[in-house]
Backbone as ProteinMPNN parsed JSONL, in Angstrom:
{"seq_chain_A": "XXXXXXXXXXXXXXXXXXXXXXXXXXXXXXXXXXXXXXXXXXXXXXXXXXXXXXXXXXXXXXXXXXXXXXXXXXXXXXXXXXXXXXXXXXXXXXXXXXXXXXXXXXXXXXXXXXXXXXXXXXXXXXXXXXXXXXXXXXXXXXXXXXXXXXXXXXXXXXXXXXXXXXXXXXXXXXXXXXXXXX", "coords_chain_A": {"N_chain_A": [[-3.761, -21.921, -12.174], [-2.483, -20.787, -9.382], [-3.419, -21.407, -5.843], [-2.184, -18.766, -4.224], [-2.21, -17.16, -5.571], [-5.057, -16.679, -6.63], [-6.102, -15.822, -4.171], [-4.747, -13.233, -4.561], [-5.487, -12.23, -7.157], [-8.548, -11.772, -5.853], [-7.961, -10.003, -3.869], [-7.616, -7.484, -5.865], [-10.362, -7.723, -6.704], [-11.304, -7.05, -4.857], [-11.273, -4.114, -4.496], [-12.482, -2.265, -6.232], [-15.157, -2.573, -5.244], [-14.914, -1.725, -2.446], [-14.405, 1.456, -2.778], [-16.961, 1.94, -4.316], [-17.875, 1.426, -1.664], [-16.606, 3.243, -0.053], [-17.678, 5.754, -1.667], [-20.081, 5.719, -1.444], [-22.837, 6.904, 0.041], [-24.212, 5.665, 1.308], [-26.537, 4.386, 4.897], [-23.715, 3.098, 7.119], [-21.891, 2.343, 4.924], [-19.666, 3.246, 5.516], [-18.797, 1.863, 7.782], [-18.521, -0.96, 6.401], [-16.806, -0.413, 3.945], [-15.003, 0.09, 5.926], [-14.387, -2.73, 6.468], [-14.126, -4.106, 4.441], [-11.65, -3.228, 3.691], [-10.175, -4.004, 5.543], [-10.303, -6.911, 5.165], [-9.61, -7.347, 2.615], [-6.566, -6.38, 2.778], [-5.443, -8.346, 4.668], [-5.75, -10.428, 3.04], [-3.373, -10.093, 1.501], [-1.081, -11.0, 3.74], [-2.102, -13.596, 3.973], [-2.019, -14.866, 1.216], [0.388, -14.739, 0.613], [1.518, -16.254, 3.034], [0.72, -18.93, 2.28], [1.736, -18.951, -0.252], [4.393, -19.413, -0.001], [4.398, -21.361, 2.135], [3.299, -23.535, 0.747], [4.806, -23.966, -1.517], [3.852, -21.844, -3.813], [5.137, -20.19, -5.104], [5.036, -17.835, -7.92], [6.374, -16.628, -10.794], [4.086, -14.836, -11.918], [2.866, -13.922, -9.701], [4.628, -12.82, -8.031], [4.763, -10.771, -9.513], [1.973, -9.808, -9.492], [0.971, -9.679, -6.721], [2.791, -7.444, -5.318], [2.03, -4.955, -6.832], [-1.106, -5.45, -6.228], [-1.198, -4.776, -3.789], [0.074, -1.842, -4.145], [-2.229, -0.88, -6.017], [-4.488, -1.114, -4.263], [-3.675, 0.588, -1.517], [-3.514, 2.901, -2.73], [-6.309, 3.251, -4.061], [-7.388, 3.799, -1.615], [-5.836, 6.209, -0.57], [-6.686, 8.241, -2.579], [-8.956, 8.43, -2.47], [-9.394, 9.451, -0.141], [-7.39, 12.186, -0.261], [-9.799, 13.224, -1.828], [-11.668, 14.107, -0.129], [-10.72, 15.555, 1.198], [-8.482, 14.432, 3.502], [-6.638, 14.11, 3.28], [-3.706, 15.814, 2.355], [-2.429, 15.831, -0.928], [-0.14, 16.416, -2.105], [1.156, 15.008, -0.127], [0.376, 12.417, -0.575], [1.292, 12.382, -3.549], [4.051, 12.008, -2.897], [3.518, 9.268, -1.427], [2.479, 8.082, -3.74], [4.563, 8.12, -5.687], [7.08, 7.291, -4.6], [6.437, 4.501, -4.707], [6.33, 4.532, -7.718], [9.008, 4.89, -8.289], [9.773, 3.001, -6.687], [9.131, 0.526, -8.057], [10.011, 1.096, -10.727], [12.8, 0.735, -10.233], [13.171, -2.055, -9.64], [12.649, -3.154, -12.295], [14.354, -2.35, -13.774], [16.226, -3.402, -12.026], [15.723, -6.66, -12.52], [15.861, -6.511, -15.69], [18.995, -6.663, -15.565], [18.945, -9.036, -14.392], [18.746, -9.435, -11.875], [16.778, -9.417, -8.285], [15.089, -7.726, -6.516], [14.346, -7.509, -3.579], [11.92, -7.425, -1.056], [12.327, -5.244, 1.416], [12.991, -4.574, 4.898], [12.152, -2.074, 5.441], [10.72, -1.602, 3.674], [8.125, -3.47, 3.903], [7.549, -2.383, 7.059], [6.851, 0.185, 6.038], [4.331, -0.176, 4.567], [2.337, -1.858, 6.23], [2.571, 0.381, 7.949], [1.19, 2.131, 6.575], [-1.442, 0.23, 6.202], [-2.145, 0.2, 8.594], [-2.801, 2.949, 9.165], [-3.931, 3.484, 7.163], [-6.812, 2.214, 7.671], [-7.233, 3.761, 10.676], [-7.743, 6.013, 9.574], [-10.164, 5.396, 8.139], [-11.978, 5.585, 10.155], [-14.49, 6.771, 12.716], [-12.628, 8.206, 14.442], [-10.482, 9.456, 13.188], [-10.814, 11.958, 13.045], [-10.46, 13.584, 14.982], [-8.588, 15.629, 16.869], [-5.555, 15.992, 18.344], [-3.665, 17.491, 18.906], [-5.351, 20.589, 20.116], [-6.878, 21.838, 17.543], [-4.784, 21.592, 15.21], [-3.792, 19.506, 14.891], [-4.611, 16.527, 14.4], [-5.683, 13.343, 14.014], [-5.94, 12.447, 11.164], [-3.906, 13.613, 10.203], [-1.466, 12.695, 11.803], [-1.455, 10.113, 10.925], [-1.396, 10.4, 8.354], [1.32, 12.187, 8.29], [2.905, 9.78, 9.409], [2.562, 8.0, 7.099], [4.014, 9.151, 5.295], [6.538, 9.625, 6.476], [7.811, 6.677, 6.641], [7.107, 6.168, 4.063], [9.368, 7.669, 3.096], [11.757, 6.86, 3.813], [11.952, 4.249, 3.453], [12.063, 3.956, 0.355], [14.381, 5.927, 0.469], [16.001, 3.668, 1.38], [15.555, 1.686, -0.369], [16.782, 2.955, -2.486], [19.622, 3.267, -1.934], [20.552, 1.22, -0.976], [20.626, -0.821, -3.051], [22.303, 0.9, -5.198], [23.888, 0.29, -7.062], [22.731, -1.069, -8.942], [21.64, 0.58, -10.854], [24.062, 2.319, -11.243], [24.772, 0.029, -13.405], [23.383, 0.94, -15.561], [24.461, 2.468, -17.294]], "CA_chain_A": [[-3.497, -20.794, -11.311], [-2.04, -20.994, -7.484], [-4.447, -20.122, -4.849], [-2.1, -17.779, -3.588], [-2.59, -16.161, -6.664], [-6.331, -16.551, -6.866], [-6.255, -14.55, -3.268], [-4.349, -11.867, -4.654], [-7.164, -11.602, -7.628], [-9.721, -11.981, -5.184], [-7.972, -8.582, -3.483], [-7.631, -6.624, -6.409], [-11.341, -7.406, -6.893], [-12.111, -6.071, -3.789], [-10.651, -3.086, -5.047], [-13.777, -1.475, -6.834], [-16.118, -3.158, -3.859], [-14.094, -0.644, -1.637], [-14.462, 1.963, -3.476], [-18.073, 2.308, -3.984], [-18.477, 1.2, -0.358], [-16.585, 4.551, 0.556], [-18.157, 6.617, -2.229], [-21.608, 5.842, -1.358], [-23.752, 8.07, 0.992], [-25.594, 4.996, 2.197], [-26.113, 4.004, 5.673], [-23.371, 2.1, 7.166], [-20.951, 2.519, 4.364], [-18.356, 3.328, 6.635], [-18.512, 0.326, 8.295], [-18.755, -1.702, 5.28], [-16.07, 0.581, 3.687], [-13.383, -0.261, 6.889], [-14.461, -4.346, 6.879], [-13.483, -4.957, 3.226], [-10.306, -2.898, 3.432], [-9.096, -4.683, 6.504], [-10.686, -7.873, 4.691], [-8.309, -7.134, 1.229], [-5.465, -6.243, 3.722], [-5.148, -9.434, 5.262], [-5.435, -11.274, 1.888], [-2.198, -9.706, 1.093], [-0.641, -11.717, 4.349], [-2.591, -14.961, 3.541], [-1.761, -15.027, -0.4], [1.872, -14.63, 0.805], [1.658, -17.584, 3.604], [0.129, -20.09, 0.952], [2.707, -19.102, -1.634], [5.607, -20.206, 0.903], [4.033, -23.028, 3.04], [2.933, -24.825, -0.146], [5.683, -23.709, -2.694], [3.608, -21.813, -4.815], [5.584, -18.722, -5.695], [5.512, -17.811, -9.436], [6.64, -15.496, -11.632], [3.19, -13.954, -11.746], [2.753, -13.969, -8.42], [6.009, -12.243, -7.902], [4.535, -9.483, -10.167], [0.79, -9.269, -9.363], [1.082, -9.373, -5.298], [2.715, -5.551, -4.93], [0.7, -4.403, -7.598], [-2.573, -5.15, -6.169], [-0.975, -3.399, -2.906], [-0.673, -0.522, -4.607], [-3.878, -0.617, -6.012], [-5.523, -1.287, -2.948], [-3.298, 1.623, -0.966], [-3.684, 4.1, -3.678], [-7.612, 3.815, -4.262], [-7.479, 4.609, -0.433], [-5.644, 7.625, -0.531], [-7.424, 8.862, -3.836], [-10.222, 9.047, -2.081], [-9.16, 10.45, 1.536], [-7.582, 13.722, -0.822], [-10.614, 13.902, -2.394], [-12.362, 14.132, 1.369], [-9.151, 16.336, 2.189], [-7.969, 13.491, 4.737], [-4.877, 13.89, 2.906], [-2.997, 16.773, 1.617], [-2.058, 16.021, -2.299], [1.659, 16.61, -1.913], [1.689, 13.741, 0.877], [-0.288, 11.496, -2.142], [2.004, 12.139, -4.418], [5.067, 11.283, -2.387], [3.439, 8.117, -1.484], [2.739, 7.163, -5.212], [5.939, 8.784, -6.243], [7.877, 6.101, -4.093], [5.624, 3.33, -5.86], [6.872, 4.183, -9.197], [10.406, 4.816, -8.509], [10.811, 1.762, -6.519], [9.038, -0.18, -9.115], [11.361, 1.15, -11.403], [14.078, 0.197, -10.126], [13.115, -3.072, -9.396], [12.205, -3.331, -12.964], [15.738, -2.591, -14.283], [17.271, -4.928, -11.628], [15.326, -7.887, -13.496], [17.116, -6.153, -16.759], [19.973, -6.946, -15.241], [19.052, -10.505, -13.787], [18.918, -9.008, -10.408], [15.829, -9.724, -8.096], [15.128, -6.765, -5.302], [13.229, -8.247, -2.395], [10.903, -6.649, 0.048], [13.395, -4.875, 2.82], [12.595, -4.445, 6.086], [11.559, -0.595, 5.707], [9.574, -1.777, 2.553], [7.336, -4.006, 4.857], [7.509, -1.285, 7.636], [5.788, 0.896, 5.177], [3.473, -1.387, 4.261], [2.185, -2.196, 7.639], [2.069, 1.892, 8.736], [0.372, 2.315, 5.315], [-2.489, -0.395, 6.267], [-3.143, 0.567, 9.731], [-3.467, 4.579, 9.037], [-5.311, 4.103, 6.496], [-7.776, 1.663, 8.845], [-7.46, 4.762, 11.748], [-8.139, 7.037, 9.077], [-11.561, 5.432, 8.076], [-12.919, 5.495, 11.513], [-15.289, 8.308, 13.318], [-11.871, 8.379, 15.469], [-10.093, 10.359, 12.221], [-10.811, 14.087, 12.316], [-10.355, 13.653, 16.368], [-7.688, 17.024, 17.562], [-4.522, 15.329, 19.076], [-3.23, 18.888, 19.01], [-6.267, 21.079, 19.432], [-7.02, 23.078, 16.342], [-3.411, 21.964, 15.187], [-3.274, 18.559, 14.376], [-5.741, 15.305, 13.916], [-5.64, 11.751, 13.956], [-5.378, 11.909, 10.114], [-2.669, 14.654, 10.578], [-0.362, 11.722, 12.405], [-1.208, 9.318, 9.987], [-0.228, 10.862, 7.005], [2.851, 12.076, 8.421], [3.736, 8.51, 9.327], [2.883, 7.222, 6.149], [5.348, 10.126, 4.386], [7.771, 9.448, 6.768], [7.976, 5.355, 6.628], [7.241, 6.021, 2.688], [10.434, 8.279, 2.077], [12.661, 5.842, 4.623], [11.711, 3.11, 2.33], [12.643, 4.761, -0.551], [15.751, 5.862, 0.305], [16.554, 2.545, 2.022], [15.562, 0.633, -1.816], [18.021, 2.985, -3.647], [20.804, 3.331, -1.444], [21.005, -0.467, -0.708], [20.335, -1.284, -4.341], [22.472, 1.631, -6.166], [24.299, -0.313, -8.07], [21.549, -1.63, -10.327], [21.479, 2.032, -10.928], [25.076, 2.606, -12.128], [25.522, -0.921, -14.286], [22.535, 0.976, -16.473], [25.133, 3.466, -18.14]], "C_chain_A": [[-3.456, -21.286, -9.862], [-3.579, -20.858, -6.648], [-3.838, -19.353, -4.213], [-2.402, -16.866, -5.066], [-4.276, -15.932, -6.997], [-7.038, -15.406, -5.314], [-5.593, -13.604, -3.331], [-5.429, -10.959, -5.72], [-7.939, -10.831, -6.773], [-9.118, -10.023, -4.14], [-8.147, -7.34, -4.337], [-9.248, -6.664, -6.781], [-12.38, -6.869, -6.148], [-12.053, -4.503, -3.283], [-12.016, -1.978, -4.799], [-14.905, -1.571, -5.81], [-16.102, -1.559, -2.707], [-14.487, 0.662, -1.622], [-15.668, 2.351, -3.541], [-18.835, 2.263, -2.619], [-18.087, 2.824, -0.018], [-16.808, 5.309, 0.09], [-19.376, 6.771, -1.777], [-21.879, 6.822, -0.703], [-24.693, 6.726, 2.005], [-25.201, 4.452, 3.663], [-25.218, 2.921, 6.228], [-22.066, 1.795, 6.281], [-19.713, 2.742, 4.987], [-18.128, 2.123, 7.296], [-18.12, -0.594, 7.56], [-17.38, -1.477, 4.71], [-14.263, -0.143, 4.876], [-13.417, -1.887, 6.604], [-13.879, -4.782, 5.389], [-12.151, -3.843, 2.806], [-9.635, -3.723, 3.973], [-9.167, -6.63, 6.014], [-9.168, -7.944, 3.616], [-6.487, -7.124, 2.359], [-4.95, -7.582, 4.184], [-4.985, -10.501, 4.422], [-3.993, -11.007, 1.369], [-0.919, -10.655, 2.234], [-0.806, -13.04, 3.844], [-2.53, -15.307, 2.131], [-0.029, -15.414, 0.332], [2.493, -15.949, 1.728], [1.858, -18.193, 2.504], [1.389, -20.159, 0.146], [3.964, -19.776, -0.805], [5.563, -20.858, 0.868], [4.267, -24.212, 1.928], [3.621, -24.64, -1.746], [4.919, -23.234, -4.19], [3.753, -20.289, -5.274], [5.927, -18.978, -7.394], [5.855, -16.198, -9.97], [4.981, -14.287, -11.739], [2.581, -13.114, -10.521], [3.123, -12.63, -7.769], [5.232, -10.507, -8.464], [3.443, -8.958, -9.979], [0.18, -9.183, -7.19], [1.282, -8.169, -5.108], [2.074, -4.988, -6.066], [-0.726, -4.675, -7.058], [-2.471, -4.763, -4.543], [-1.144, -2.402, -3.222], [-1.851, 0.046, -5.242], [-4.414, -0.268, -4.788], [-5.186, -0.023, -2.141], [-3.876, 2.643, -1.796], [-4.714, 4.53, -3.779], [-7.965, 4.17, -2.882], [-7.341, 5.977, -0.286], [-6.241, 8.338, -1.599], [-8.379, 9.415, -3.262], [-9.818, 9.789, -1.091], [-7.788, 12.191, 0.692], [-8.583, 14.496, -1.973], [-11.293, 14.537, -1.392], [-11.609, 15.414, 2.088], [-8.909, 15.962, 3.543], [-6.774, 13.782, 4.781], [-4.67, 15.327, 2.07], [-2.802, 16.029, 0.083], [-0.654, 15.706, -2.172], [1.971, 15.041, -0.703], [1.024, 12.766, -0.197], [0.876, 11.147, -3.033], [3.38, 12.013, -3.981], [4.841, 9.988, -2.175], [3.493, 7.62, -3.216], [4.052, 7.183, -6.245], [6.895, 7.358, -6.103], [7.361, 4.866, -4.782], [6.687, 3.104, -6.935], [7.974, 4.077, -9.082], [10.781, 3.575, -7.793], [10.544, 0.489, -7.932], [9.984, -0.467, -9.888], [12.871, 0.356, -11.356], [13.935, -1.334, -10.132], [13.151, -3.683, -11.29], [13.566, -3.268, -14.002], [16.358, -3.006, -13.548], [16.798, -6.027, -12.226], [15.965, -7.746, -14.732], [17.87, -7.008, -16.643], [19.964, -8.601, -14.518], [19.107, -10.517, -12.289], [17.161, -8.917, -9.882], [16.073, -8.67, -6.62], [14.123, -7.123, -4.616], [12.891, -7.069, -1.985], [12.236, -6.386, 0.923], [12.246, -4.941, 3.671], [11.492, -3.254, 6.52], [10.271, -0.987, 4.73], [8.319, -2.568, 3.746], [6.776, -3.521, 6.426], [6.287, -0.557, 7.25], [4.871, 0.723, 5.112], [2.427, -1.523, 5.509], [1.881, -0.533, 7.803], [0.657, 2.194, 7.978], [-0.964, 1.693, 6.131], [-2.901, 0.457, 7.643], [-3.648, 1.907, 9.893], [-3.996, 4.701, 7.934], [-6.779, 3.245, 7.068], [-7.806, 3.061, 9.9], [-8.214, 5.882, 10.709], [-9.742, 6.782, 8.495], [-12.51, 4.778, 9.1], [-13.488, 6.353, 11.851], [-13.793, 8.84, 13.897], [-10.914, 9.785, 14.062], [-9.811, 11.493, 12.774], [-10.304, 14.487, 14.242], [-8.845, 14.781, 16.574], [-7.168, 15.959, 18.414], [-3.935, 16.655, 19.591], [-4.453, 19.934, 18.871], [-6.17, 22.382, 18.092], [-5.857, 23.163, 15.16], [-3.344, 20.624, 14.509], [-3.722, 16.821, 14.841], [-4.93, 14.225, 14.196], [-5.179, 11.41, 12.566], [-4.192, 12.711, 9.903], [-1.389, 13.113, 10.623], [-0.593, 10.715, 11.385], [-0.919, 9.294, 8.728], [1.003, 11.335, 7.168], [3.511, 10.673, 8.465], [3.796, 7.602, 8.114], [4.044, 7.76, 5.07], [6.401, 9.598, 5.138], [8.15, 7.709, 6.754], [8.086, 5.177, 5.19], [8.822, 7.111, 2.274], [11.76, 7.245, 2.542], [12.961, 5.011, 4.189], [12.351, 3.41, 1.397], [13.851, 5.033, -1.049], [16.602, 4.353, 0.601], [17.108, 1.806, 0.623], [16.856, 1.099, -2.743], [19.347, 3.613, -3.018], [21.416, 1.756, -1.143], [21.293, -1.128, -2.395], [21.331, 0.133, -5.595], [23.259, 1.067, -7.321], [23.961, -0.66, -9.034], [21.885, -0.553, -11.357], [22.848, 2.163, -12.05], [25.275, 0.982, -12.981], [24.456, -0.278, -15.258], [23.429, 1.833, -17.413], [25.847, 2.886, -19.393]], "O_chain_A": [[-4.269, -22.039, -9.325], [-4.582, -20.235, -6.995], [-4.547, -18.852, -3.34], [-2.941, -15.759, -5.062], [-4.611, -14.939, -7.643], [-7.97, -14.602, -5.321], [-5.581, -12.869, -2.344], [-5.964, -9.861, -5.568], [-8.068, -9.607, -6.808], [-9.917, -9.118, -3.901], [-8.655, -6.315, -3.884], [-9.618, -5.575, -7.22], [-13.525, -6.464, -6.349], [-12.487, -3.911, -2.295], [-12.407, -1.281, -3.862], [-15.56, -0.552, -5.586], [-16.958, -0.734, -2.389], [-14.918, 1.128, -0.567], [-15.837, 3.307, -2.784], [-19.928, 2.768, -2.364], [-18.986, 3.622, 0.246], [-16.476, 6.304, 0.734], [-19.835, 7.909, -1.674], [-21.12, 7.784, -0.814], [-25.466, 6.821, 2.959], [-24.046, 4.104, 3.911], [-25.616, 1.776, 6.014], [-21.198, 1.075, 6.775], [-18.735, 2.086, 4.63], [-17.068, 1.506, 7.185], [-17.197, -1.245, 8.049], [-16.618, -2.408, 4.969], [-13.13, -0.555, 4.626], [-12.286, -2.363, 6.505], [-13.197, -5.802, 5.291], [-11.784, -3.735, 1.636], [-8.68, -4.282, 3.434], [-8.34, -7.456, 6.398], [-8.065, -8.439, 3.846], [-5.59, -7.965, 2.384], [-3.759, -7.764, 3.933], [-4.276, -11.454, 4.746], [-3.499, -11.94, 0.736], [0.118, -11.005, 1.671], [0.137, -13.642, 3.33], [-3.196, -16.317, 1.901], [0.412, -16.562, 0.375], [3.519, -16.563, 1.436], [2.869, -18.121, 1.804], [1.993, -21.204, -0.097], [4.387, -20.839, -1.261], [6.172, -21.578, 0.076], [4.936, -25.245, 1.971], [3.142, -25.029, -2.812], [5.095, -23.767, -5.285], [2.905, -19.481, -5.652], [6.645, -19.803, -7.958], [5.601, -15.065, -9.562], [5.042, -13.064, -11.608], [2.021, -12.019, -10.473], [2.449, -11.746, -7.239], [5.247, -9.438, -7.855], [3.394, -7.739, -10.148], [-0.831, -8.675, -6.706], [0.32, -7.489, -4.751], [1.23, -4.232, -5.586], [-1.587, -3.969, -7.583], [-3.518, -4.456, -3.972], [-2.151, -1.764, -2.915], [-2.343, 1.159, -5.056], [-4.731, 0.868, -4.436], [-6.18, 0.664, -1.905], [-4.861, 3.229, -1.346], [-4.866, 5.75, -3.721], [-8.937, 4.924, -2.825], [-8.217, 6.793, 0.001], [-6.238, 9.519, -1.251], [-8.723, 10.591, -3.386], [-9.938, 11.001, -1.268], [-7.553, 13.135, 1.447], [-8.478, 15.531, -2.631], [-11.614, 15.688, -1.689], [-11.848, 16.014, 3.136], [-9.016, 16.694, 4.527], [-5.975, 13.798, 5.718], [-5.484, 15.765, 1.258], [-3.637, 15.144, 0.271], [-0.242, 14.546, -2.162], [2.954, 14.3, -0.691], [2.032, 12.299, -0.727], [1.339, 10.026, -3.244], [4.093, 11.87, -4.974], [5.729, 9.244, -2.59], [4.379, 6.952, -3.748], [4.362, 6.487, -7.212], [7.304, 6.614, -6.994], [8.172, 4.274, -5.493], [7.495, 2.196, -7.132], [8.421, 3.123, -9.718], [11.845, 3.018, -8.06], [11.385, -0.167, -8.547], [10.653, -1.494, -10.006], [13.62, -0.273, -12.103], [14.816, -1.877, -10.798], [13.763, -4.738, -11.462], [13.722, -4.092, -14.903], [17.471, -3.233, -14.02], [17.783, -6.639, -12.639], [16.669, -8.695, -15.076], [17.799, -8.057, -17.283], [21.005, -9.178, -14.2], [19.464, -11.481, -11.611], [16.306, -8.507, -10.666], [17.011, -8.812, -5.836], [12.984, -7.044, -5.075], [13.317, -5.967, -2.332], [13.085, -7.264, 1.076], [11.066, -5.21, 3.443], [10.557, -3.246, 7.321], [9.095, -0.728, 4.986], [7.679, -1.745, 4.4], [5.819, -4.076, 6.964], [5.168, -0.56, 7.762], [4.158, 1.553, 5.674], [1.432, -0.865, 5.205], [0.677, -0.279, 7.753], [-0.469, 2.403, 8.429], [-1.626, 2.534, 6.739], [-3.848, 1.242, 7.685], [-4.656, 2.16, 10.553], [-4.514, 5.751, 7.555], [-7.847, 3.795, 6.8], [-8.948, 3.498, 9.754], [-9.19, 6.524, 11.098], [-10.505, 7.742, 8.384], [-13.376, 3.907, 9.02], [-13.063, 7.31, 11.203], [-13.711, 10.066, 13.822], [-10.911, 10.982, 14.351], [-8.685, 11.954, 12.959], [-9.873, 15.588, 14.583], [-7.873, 14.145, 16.168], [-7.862, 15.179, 19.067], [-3.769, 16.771, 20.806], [-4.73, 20.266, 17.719], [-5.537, 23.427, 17.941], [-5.728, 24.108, 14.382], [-2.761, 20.647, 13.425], [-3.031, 16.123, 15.583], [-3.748, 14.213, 14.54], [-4.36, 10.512, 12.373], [-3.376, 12.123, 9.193], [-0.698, 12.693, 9.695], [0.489, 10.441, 10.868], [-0.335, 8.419, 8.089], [1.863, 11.03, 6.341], [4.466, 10.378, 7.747], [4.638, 6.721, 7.94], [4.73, 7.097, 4.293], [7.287, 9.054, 4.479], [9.36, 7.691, 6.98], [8.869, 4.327, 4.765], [9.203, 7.173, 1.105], [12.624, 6.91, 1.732], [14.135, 4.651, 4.276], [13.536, 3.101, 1.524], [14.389, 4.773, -2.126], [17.672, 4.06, 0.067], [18.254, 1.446, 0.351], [17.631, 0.406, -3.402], [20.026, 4.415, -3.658], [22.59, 1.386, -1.134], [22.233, -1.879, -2.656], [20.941, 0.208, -6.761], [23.145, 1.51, -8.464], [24.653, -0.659, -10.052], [22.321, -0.776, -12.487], [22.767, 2.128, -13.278], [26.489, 0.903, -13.171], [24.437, -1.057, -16.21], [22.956, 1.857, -18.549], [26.44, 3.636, -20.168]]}, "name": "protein", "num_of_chains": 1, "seq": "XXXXXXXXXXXXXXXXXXXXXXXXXXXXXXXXXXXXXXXXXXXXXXXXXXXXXXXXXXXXXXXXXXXXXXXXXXXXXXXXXXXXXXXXXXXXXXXXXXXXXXXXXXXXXXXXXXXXXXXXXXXXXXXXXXXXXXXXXXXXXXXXXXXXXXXXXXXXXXXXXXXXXXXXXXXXXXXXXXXXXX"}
């Protein structure tokens, strides 16, 4: 096994870590809670160096890198609409986009076709990490608009709007995959 692949493990196992850090009640958890998100976060850069620099992109790689993104995003937002950080309906547009780009990606390999990361995809990505970092700060619940509209307000809009941008970007650039499936 690579070591960029042993630091993509090493994120998805900081998954569950995460997770009980921001379930707990205990002091400090919050802190704890933001340091091994932004910790996992940055493994997702530094897995991705490594695999370049030192030619060690594989097929597994390839497949277990955005998967333990979306892990890692997802058990974020799970929790922040259990908290009601997040509306539901903005949730399930983000995970929505997940599956359907997956998808697609998944019948361009079908087809012998390999759908990279775009520009918007990595966009996303990037809005994604840092609002959900703003969103587990005291700074959060903070009135930008009083009475009207939050800190996590703006950051779930930007993650809907960078996650549908994406989205459309993957299957308007890529429709073709699309029609050789008929």
């Amino acid at each position: 096994m690579t070591t960029a692949n042993k630091i993509t493990l090493l994120r998805i196992l900081m998954i569950p870590v995460f997770m009980v850090a921001m379930l707990s009640q205990m002091r400090y958890s919050n802190v704890a809670s933001f340091i091994i998100f932004v910790l996992a976060s940055l493994t997702d850069g530094i897995d991705g160096y490594i695999a370049r620099k030192y030619n060690q992109i594989t097929s597994f790689g390839k497949f277990i890198d955005p998967l333990a993104d979306k892990l890692l995003v997802t058990s974020a937002i799970l929790i922040f609409v259990e908290w009601n950080q997040m509306p539901a309906w903005a949730a399930m547009i983000i995970i929505t986009r997940e599956f359907a780009v997956t998808g697609l990606r998944l019948v361009a390999v079908g087809d012998g076709t390999v759908i990279a990361a775009g520009l918007s995809g990595k966009i996303k990505t990037v809005v994604s990490i840092v609002s959900i970092c703003v969103m587990l700060t005291p700074i959060h619940d903070w009135a930008l608009v009083p009475g009207r509209f939050t800190v996590d307000a703006l950051a779930v809009f930007l993650m809907v709007v960078s996650t549908i941008w994406s989205g459309l970007e993957y299957f308007v650039k890529n429709h073709a995959v699309l029609r050789r499936t008929k």
